[in-house]
DSSP file (Angstrom, degrees, kcal/mol; ACC not computed):
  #  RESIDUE AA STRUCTURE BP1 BP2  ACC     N-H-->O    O-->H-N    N-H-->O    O-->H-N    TCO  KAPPA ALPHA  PHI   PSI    X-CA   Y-CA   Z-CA
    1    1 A X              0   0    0      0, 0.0     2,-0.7     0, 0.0     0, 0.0   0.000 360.0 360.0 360.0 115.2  -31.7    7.9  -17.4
    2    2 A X        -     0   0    0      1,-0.0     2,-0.2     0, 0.0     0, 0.0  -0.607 360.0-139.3 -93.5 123.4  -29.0    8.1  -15.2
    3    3 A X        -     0   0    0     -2,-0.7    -1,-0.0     1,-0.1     2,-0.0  -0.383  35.0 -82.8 -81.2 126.2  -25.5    8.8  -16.5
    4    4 A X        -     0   0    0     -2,-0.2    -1,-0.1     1,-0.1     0, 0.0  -0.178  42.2 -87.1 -73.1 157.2  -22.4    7.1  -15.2
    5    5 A X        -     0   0    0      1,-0.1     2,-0.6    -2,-0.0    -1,-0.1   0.258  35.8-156.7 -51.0 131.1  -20.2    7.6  -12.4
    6    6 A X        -     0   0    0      2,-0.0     2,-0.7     0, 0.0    -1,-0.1  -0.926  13.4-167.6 -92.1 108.4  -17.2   10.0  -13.0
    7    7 A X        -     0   0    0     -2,-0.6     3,-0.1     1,-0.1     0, 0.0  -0.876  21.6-171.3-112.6 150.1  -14.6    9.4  -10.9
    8    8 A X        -     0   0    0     -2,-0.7     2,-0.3     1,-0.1    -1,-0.1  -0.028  66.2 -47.1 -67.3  12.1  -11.5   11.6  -10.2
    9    9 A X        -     0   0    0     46,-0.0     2,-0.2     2,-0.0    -1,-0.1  -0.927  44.8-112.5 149.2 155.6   -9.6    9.4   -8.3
   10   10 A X        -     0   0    0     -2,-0.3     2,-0.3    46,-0.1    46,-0.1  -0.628  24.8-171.3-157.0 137.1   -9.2    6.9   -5.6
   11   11 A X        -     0   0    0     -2,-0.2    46,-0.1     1,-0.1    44,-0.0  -0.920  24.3-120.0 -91.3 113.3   -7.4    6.9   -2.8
   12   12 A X        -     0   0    0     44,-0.6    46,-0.4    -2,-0.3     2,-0.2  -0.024  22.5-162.7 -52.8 177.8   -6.2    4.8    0.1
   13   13 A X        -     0   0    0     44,-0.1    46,-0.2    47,-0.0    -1,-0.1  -0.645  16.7-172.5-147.4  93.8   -7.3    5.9    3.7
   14   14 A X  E     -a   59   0A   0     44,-4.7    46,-1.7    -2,-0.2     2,-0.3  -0.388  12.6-150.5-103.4-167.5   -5.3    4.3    6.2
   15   15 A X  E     +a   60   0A   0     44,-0.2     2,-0.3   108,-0.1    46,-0.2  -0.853  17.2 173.4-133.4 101.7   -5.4    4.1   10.0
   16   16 A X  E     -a   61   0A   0     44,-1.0    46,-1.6    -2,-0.3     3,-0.2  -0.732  40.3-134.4-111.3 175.5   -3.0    3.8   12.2
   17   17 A X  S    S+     0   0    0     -2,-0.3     2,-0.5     1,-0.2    -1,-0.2   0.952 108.8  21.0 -61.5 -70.0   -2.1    3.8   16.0
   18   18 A X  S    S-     0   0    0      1,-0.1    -1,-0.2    43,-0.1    28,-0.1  -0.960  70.1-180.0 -92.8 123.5    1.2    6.3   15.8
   19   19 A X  S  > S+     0   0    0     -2,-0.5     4,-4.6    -3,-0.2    -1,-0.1   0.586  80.0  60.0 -90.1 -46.5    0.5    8.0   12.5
   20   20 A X  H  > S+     0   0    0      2,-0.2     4,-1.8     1,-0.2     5,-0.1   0.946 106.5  45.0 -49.4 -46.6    3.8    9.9   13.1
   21   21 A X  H  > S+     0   0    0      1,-0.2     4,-2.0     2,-0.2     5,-0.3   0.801 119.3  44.1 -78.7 -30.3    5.9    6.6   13.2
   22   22 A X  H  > S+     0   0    0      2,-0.2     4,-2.4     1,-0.2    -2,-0.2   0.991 108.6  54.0 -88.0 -38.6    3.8    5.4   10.0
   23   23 A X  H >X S+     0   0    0     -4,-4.6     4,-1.4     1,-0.2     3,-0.7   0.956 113.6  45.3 -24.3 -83.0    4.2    8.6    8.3
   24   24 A X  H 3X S+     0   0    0     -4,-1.8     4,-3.8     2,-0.2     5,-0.2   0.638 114.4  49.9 -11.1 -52.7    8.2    8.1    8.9
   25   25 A X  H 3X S+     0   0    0     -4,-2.0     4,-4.5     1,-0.2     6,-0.3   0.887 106.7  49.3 -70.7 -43.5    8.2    4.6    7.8
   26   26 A X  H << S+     0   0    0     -4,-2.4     6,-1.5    -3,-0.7    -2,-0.2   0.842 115.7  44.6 -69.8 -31.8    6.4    4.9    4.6
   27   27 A X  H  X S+     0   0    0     -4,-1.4     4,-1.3    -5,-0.2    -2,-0.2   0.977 122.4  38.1 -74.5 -47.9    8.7    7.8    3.5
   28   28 A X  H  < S+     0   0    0     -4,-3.8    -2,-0.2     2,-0.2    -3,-0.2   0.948 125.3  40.2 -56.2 -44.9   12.1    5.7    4.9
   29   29 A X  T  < S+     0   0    0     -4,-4.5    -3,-0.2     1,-0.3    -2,-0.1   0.899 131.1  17.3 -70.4 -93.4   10.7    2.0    3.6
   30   30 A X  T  4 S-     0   0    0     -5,-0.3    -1,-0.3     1,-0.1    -2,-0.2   0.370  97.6-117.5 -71.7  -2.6    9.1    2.7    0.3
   31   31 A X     <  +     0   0    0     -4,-1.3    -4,-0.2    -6,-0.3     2,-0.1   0.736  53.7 160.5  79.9   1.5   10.4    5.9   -0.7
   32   32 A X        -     0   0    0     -6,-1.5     2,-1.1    20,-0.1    -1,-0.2  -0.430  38.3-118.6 -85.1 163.1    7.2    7.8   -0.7
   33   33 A X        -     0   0    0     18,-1.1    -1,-0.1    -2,-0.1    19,-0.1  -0.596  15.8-123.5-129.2 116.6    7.2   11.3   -0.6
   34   34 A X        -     0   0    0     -2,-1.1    16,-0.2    16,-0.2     3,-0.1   0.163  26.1-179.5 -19.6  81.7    5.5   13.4    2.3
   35   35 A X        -     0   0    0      1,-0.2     2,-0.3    13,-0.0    15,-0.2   0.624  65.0 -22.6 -78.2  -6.8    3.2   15.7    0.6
   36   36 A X  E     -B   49   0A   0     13,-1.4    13,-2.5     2,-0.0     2,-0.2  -0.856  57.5-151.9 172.1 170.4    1.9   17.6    3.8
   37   37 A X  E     -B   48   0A   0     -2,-0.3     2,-0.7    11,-0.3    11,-0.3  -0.845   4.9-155.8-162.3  85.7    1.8   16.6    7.3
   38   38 A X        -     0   0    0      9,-1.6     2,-0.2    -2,-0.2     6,-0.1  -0.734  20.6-175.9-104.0 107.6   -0.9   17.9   10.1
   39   39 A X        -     0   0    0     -2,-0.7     6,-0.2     1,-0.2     7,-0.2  -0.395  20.9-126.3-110.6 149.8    0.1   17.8   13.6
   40   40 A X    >   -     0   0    0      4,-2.3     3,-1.9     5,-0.5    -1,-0.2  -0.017  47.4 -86.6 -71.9-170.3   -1.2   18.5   17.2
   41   41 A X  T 3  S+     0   0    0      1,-0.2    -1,-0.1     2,-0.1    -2,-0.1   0.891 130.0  53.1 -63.2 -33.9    0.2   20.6   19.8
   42   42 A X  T 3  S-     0   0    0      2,-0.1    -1,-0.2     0, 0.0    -2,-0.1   0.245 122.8-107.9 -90.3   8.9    2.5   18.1   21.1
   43   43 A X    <   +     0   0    0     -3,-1.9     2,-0.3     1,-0.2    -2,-0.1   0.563  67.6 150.6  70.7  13.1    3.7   17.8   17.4
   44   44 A X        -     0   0    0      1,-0.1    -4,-2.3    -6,-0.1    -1,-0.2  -0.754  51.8-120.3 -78.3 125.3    2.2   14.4   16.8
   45   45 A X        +     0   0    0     -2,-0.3    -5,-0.5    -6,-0.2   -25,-0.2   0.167  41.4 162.2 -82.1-176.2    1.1   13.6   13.3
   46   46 A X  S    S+     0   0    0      1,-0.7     2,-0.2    -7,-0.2    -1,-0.2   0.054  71.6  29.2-170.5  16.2   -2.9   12.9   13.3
   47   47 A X  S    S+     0   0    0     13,-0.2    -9,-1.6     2,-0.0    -1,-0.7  -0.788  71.6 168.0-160.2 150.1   -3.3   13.4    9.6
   48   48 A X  E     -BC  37  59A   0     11,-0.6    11,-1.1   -11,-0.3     2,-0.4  -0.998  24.4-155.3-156.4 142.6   -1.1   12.9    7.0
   49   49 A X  E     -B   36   0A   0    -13,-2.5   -13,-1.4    -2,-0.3     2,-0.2  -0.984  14.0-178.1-137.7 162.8   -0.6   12.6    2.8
   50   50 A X        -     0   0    0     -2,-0.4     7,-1.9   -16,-0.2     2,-0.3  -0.901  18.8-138.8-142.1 153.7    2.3   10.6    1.5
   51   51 A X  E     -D   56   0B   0     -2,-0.2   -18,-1.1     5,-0.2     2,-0.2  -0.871  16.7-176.3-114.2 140.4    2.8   10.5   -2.8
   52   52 A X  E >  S-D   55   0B   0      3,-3.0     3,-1.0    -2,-0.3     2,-0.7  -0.725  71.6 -57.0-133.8 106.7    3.7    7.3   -4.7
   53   53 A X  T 3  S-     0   0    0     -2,-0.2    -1,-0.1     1,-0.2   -20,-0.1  -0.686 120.2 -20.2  74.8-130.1    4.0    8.6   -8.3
   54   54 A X  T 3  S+     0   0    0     -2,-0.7    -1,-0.2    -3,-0.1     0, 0.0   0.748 120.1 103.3 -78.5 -42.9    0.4   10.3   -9.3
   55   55 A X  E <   -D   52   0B   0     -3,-1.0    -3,-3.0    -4,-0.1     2,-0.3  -0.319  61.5-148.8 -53.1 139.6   -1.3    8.2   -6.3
   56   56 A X  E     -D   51   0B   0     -5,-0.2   -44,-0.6   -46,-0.1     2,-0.5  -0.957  11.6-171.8-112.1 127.1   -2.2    9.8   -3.1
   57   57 A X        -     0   0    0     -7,-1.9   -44,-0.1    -2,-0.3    -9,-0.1  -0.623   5.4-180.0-125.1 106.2   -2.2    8.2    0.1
   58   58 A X        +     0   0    0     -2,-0.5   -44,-4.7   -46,-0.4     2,-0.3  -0.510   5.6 179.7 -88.3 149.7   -3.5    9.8    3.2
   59   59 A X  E     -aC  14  48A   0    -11,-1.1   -11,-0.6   -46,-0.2     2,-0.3  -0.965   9.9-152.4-178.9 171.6   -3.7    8.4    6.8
   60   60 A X  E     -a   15   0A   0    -46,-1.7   -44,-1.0    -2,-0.3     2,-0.7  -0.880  21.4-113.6-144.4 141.1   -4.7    9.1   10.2
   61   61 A X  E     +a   16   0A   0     -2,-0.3     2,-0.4   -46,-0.2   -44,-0.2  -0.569  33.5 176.9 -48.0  87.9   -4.1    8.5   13.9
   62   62 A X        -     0   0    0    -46,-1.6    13,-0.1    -2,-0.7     2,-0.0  -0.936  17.2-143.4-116.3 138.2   -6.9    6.6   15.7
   63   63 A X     >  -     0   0    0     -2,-0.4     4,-0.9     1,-0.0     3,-0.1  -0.147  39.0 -91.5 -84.0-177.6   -6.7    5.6   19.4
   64   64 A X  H  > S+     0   0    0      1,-0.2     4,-0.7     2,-0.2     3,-0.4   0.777 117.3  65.4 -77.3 -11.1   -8.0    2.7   20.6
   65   65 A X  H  > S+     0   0    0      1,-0.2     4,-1.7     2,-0.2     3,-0.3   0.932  96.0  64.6 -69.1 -43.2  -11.5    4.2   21.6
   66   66 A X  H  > S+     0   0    0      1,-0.2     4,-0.7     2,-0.1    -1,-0.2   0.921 108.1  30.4 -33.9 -50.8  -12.0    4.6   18.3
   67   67 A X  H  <>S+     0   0    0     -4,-0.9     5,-4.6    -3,-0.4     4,-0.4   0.568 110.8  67.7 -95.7  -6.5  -12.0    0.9   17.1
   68   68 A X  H ><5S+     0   0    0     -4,-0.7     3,-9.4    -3,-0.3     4,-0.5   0.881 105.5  51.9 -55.3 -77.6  -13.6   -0.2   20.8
   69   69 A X  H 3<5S+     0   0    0     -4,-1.7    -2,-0.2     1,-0.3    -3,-0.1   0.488 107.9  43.8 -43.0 -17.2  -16.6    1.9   19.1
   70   70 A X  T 3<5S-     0   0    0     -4,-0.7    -1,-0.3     2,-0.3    -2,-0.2   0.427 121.9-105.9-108.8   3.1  -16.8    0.2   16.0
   71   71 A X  T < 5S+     0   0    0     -3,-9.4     2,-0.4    -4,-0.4    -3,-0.2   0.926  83.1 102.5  94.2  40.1  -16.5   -3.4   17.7
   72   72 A X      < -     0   0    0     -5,-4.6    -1,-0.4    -4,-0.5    -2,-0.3  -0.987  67.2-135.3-160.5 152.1  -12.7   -4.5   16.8
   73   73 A X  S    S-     0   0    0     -2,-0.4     2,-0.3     2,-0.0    -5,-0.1   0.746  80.6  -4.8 -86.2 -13.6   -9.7   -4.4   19.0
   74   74 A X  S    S-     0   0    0     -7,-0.1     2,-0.5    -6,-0.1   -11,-0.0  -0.869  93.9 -47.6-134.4-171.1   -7.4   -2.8   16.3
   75   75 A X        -     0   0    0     -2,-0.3     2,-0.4   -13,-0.1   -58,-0.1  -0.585  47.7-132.1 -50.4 105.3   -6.9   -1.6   13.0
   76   76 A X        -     0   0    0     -2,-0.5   -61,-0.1     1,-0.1    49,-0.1  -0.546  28.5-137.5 -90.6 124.3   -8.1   -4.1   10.1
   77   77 A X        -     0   0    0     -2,-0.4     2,-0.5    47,-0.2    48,-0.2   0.322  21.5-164.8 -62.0-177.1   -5.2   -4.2    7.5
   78   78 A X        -     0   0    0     46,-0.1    48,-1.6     2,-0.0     2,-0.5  -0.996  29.1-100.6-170.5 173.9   -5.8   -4.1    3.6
   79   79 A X  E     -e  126   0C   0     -2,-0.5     2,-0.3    46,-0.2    48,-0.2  -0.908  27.6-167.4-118.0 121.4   -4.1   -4.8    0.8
   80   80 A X  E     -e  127   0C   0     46,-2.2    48,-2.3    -2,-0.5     2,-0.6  -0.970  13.8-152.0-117.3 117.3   -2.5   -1.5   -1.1
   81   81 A X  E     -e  128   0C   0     -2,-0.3     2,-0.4    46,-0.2    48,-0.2  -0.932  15.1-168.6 -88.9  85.6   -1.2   -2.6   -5.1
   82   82 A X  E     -e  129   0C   0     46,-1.7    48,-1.1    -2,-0.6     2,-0.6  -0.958  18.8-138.0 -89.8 128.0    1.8    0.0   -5.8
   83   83 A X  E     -e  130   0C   0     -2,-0.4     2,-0.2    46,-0.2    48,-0.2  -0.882  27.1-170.7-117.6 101.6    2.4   -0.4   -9.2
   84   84 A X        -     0   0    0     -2,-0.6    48,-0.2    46,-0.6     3,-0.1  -0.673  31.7-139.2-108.9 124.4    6.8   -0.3   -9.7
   85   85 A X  S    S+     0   0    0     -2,-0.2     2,-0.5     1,-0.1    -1,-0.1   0.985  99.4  24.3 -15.2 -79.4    9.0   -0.2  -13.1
   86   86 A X     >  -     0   0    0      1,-0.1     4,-1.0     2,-0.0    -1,-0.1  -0.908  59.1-173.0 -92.7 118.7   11.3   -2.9  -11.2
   87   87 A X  H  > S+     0   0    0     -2,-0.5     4,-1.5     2,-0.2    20,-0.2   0.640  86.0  52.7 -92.5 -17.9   10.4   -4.8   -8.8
   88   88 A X  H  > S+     0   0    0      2,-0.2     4,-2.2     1,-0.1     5,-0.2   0.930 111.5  51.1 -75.8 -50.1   13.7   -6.3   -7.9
   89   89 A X  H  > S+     0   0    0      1,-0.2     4,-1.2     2,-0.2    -2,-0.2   0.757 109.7  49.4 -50.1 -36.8   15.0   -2.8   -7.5
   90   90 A X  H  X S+     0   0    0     -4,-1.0     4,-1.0     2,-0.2     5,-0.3   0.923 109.3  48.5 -63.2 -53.2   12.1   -1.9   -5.4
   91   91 A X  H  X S+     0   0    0     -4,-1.5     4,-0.8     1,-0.2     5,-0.2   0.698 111.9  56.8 -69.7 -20.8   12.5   -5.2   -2.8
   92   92 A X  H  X S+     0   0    0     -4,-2.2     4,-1.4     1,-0.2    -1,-0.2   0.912 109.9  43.7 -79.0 -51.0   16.3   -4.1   -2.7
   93   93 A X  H  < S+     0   0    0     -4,-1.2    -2,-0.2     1,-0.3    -1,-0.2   0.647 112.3  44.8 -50.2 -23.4   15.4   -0.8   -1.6
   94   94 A X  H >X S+     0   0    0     -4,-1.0     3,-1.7     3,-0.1     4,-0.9   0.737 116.4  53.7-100.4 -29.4   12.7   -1.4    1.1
   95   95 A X  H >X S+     0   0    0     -4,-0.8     3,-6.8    -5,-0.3     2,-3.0   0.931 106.1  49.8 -55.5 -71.9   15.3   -4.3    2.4
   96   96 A X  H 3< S+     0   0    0     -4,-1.4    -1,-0.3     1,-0.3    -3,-0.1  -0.087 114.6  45.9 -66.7  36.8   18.3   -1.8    2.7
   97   97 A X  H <4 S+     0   0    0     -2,-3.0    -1,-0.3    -3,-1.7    -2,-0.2   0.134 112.4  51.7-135.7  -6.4   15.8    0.5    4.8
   98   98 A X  H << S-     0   0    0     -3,-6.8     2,-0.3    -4,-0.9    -2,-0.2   0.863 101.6-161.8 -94.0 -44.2   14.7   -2.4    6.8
   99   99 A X    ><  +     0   0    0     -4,-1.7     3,-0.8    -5,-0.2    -1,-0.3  -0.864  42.5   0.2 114.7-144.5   18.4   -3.4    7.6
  100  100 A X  T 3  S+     0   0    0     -2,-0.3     3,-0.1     1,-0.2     0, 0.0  -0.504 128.1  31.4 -74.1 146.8   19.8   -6.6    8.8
  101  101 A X  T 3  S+     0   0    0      1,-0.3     2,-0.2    -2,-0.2    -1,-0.2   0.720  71.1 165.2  96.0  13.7   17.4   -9.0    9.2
  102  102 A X    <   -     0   0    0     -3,-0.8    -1,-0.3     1,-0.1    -7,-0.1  -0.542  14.8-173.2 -84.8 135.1   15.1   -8.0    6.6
  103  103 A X        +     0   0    0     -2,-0.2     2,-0.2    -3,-0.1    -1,-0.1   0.221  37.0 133.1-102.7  16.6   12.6  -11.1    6.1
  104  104 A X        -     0   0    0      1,-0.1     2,-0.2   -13,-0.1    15,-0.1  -0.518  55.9-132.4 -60.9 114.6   10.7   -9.6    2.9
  105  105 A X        -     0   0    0     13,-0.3    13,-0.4    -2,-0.2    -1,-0.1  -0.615  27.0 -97.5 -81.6 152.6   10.7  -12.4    0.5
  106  106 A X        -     0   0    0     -2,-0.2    -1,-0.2     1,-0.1    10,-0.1   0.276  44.5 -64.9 -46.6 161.1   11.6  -11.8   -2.9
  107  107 A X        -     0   0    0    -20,-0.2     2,-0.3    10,-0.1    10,-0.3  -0.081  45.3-167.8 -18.1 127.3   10.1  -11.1   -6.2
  108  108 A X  E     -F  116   0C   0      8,-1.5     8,-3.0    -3,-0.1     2,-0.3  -0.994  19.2-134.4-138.8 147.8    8.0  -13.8   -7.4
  109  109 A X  E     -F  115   0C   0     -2,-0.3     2,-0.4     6,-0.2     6,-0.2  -0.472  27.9-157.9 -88.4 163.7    6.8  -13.8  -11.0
  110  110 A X  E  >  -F  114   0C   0      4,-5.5     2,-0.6    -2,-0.3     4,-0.6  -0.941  27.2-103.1-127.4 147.1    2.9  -14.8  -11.0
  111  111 A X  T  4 S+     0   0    0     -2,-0.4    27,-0.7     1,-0.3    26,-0.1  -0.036 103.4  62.0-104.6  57.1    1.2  -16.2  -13.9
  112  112 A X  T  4 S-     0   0    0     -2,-0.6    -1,-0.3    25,-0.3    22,-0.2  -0.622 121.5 -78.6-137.1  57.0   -0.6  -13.4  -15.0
  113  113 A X  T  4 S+     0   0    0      1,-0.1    20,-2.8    20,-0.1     2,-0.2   0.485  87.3 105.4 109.9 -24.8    1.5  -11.5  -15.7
  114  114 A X  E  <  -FG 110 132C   0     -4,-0.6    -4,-5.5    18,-0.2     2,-0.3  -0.508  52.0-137.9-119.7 162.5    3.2   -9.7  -12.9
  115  115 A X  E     +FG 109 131C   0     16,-1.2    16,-2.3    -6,-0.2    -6,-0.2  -0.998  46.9 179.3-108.6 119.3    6.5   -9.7  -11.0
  116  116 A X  E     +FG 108 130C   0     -8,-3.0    -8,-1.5    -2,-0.3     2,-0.3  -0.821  23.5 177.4-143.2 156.1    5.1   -9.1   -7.2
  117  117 A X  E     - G   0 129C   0     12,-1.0    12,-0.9   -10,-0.3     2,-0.3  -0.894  12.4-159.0-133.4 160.4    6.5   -8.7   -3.4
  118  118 A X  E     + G   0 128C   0    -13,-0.4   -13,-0.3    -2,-0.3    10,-0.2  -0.930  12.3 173.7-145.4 158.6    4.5   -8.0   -0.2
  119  119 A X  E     - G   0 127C   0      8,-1.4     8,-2.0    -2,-0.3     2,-0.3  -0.834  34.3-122.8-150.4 157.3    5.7   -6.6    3.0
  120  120 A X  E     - G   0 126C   0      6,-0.2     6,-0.2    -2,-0.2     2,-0.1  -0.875  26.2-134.4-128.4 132.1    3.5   -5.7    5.8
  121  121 A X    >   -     0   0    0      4,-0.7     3,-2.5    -2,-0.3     4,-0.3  -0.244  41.8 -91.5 -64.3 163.4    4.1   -1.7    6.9
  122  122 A X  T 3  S+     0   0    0      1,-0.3  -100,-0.1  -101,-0.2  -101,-0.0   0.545 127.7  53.6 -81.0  13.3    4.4   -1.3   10.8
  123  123 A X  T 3  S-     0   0    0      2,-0.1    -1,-0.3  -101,-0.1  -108,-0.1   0.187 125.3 -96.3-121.3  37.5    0.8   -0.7   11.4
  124  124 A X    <   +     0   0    0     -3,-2.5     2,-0.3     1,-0.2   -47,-0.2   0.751  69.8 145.3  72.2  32.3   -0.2   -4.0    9.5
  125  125 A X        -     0   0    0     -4,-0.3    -4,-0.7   -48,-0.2   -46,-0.2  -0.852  46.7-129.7 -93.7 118.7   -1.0   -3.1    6.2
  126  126 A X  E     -eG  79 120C   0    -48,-1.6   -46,-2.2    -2,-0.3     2,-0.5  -0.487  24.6-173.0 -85.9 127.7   -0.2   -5.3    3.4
  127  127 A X  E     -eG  80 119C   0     -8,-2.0    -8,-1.4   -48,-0.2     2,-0.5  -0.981   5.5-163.0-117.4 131.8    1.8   -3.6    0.3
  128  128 A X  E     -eG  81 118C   0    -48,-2.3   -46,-1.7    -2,-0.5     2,-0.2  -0.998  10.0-148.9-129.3 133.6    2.3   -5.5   -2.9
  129  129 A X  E     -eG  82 117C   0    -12,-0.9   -12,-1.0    -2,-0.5     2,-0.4  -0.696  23.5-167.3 -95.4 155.8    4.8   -4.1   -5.0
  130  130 A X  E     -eG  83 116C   0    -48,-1.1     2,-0.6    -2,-0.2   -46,-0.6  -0.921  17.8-174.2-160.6 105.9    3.7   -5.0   -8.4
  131  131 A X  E     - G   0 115C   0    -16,-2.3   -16,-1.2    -2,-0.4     2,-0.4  -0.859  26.9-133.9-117.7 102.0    5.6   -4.9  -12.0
  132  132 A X  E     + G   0 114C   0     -2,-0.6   -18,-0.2   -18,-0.2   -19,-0.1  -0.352  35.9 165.8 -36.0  82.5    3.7   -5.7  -15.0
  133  133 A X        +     0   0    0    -20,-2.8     2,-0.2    -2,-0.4   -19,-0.1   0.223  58.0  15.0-122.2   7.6    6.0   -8.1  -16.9
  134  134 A X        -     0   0    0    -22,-0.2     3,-0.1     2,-0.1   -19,-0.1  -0.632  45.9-150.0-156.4-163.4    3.8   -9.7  -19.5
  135  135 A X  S    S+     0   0    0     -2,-0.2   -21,-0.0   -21,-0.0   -22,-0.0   0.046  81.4  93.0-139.4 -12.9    0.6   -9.1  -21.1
  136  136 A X        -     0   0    0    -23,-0.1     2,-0.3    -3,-0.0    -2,-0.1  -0.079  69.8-145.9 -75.4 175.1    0.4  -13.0  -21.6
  137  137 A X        -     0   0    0    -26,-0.1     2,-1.5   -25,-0.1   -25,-0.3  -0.823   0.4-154.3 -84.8 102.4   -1.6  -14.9  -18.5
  138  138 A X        -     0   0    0    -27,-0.7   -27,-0.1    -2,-0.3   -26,-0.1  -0.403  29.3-170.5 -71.5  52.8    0.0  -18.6  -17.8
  139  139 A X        -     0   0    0     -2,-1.5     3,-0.1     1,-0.1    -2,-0.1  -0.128  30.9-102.5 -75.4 177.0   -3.5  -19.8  -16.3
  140  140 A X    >   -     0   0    0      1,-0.2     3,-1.9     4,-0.0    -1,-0.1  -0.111  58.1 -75.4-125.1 163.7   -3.5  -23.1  -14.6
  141  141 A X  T 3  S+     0   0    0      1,-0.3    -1,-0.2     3,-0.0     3,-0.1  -0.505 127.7  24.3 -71.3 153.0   -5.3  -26.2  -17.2
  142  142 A X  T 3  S+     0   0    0      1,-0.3    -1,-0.3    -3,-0.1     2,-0.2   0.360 100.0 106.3  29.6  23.6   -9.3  -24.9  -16.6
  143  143 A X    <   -     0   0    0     -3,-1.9     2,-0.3     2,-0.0    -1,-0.3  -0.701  53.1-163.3 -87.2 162.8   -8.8  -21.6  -15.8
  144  144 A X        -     0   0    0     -2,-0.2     2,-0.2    -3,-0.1    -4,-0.0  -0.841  27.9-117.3-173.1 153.9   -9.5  -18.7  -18.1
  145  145 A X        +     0   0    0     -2,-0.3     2,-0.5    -8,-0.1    -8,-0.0  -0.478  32.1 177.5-114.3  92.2   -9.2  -15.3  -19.2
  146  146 A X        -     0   0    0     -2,-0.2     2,-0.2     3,-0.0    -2,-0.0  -0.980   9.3-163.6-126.2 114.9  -12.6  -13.3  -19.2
  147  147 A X    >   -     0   0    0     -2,-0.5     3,-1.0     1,-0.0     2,-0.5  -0.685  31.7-104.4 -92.3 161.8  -12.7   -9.5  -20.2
  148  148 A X  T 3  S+     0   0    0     -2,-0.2    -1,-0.0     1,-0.2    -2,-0.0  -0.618 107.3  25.4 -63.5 107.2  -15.2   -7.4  -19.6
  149  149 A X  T 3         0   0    0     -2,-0.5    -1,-0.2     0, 0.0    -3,-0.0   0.372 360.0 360.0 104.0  -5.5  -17.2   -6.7  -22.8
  150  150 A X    <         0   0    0     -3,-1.0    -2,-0.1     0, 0.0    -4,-0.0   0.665 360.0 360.0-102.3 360.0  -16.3  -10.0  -24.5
């Protein structure tokens, strides 16, 4: 009888082309905060961890021979859930770090709950910021609500 998985954790792992510049971005844009930094001789990031609350997010510098070798011409994005108090407060903050021109659309409340943005980081990674604003779901006429264990 085999006992189930304990996990500790999970963690993003992201990949970008300048790690340094994404490093940079995530701390200016979002506000996350640089928990260590590892760099080459030429000072160029090529590993990195960034904090958002209790969450850890590490990422790394890969050239393009890297993703040649695995059969894709770049980095394939994903979609990262950072989970905000405010969400309006947040979308003011990553606008007024993007500057004029910022095209982030607002908050929109969704009807299960949540108050959400997404903005794509500069190596094409999808963030939705994501504030918990109900407990209710407002599902559509034949949708429904199925937990786990009922």
């Amino acid at each position: 009888m085999s006992e189930e998985p304990r996990y500790l954790g999970l963690s993003p792992y992201l990949y970008y082309t300048d790690a340094t510049e994404a490093l940079d971005w995530l701390v200016r844009v979002f506000g996350f905060t640089e928990k260590v930094r590892y760099v080459d001789a030429s000072g160029q990031v090529f590993q990195a961890v960034v904090g958002a609350g209790d969450a850890e997010i590490l990422l790394a510098a890969v050239g393009s021979d890297y993703w040649e070798a695995k059969g894709v011409d770049r980095p394939v994005g994903q979609l990262n859930v950072v989970y905000v108090p405010d969400a309006d407060a947040q979308h003011e903050h990553v606008c007024a770090a993007l500057g004029e021109g910022c095209d982030v659309p607002p908050p929109q409340d969704q009807p299960y709950g949540a108050r959400v943005f997404t903005v794509l980081d500069c190596g094409g990674n999808s963030w939705t910021f994501w504030q918990q604003i109900s407990d209710t779901a407002d599902l559509p006429s034949g949708w429904q609500e199925v937990r786990a264990g009922e």
